[in-house]
N, C-alpha and C positions, 0 to 999 in steps of 0.2 A: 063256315069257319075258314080264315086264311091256313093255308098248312105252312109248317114250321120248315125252319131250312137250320140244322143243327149241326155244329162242332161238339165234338165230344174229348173233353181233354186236348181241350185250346189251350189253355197258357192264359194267365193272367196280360198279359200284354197283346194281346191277340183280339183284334176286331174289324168288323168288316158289316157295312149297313146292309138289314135287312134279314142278319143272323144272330141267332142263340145260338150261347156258348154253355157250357156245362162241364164245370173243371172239380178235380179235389181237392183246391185251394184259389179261392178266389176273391179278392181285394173290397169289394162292396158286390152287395146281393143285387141284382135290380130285375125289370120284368124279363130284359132279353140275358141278363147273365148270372147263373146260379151257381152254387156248389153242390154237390150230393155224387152219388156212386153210379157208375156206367153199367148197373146191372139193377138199377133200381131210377129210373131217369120220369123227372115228373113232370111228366108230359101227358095228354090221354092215350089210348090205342087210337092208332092209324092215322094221326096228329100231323106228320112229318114229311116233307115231300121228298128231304136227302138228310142222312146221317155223313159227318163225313168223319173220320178217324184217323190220324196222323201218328206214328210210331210210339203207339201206346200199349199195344196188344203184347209187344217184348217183356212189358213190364208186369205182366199181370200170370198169375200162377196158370199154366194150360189148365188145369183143372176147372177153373172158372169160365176159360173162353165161351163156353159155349151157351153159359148162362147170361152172358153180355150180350153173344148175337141173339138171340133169344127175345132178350130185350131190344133190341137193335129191331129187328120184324116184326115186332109190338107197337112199335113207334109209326113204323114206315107206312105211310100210303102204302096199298096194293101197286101201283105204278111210282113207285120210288127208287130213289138212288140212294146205296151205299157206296161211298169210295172210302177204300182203306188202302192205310198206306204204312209198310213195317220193313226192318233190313229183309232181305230177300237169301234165305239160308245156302242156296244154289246158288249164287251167284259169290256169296264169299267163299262156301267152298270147293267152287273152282279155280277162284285163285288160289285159296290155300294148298291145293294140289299140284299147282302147275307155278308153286313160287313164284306168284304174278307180285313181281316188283311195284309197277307200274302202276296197277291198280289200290295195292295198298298204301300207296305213298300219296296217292291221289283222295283213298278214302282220310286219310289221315289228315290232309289240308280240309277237308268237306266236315272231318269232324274231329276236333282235334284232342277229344277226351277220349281217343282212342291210345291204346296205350303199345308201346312197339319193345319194349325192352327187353320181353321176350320169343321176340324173332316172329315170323310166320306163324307159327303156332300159335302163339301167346295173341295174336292182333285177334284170328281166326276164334280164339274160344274169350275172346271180350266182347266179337260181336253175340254170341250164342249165350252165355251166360258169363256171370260175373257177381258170384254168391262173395257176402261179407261186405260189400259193398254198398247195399242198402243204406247205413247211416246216411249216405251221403245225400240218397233222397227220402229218408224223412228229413234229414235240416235245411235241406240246399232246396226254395222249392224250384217252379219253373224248369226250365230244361239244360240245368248243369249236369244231370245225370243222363239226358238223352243219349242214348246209341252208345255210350262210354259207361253209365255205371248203374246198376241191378238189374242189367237184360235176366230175364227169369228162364225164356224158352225161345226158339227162333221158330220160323215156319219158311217153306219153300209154298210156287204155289199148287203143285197139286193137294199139299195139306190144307191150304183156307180153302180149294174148293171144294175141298170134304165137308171141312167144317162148315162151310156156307149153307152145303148143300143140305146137308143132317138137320139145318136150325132152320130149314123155309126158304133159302135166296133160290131164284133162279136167272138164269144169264148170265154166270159168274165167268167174269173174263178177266187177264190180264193184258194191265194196260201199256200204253208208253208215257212217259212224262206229258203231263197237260194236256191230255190225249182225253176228251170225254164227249159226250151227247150233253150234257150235260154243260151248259156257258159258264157258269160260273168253274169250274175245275179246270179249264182254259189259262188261266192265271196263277201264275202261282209263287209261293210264297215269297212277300218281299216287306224291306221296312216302308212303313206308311209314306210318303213325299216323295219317296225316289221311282226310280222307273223300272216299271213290272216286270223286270227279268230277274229269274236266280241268279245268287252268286253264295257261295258256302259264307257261312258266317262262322267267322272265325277272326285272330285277332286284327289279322293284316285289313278285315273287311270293316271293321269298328275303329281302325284307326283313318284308313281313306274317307271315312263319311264323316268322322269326328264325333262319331256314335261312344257313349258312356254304356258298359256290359261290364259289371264287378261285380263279385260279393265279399260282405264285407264280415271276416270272419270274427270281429268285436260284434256288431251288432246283428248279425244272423240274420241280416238280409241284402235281397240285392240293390243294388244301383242302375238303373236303366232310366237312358232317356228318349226312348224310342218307342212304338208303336210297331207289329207286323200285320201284315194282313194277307189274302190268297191263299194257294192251298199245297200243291205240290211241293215237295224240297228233297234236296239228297239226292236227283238222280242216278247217280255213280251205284246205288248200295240199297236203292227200296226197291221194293216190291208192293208195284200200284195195281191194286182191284178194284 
C-alpha cells in the first residue's frame, strides 16, 4: 500500500500533487480531499508517511489536543513525519514584555486580523485567545479567522513536546522556517504560478499579483481566484515542530 502524505486543515483552496487534504469544510469530496474531524481522520492505522498541520491547534479547545495527536500516531507510519505549525506563545510574549515595537508591527503586516487598538496588551492577548469571536469562524470559512479570530489556547514549545511526548512522538524538535529531513517541508507556502518564496498575504500582497481575496457579506461567501500550495508560513510568529 502506497502510504499517504496528509494536510490536516488545509483550506479549501489549498493543493499540492501527490497530497490528501482533510478540512472541516470542504468544496467537493473526492478520493485525495475529504471533510471529517481531526480526531476522527479516515484513514487506516499506520496509513500515512507525514501529517502536516498548519496553525490549527490555536483553534481547537486544549482539552481536545491530545485526542488529535492521538489520532495523529494512529495515522503515522512508525517512521513518519509530523510537522506542526502554530503562533509560538514565547516568542509573543517576549515581545509583549520588552514592548517590541518592531516585531509587532511587523506581525501585524504578516497578519493583518491582528487587532492593535488596544496597545501591547491587547495585540498579545489576540494572539493567545480571542473568546466571543467565534461567529466569525463558523460564518467566515477558510482562514479569515486565522491567527486574528477564536485562538482558543496558545502553546510554547516545551508544551507541544509534552504533549507529543505523552501521545507517542519521539524526536520532537523545534524547527527553523523550511528547515526539515523531510523534501517536501523545504517549500513553503505560496500562491500556485508564482515563485516558491513567502511573502505575508495580506492586502498590499493581493493587490501586487492582482489576486481576488474578499468575502462577500451578502452572500456568505468568499471570492478567491487563486490557488496555494507548500507548507511553511508566518515566520516572524510560528512555532514549527
Amino acid at each position: 500500500m502506497e502510504l499517504i502524505k496528509l494536510n490536516v486543515g488545509a483550506s479549501p483552496i489549498w493543493e499540492k500533487a501527490g497530497w490528501h487534504t482533510l478540512d472541516h469544510k470542504v468544496r467537493e469530496q473526492s478520493q485525495h480531499s475529504f471533510g471529517g474531524d481531526a480526531a476522527a481522520i479516515p484513514v487506516p492505522d499506520l496509513s500515512c508517511e507525514t501529517v502536516f498541520c498548519s496553525h490549527m491547534f490555536e483553534h481547537i479547545p486544549h482539552t481536545r489536543l491530545e485526542e488529535i495527536l492521538l489520532e495523529f500516531n494512529r495515522v503515522l507510519n512508525p517512521d513518519g513525519v509530523l510537522r506542526v505549525l502554530l503562533p509560538d506563545l514565547k516568542k509573543v510574549a517576549e515581545a509583549y514584555v520588552n514592548s517590541d515595537t518592531e516585531f509587532f508591527r511587523e506581525a501585524k503586516d504578516e497578519d493583518e486580523s491582528l487587532r492593535t487598538d488596544l496597545g501591547f496588551g491587547g495585540m498579545f492577548m489576540n494572539f493567545i485567545v480571542s473568546p466571543g469571536q467565534d461567529t466569525a469562524l463558523m460564518n467566515r470559512g477558510l482562514n479569515q479567522f486565522i491567527a486574528g479570530y477564536a485562538h482558543l489556547y496558545s502553546y510554547d514549545f516545551e508544551m507541544m513536546k509534552i504533549l507529543l511526548e505523552r501521545t507517542g512522538f519521539g524526536d520532537v524538535r523545534k524547527m527553523e522556517f523550511c528547515q526539515s529531513s523531510y523534501p517536501d517541508y523545504e517549500e513553503p507556502l505560496h500562491v500556485k504560478g508564482l515563485e516558491p518564496v513567502w511573502e505575508n498575504f495580506n492586502q498590499a500582497f493581493y493587490k501586487k499579483h492582482n489576486l481576488v481575496h474578499r468575502y462577500d457579506d451578502k452572500s456568505g461567501h468568499y471570492e478567491i481566484t487563486f490557488k496555494v500550495t507548500g507548507f511553511d508560513r508566518d515566520p516572524l510568529t510560528s512555532l514549527i515542530v
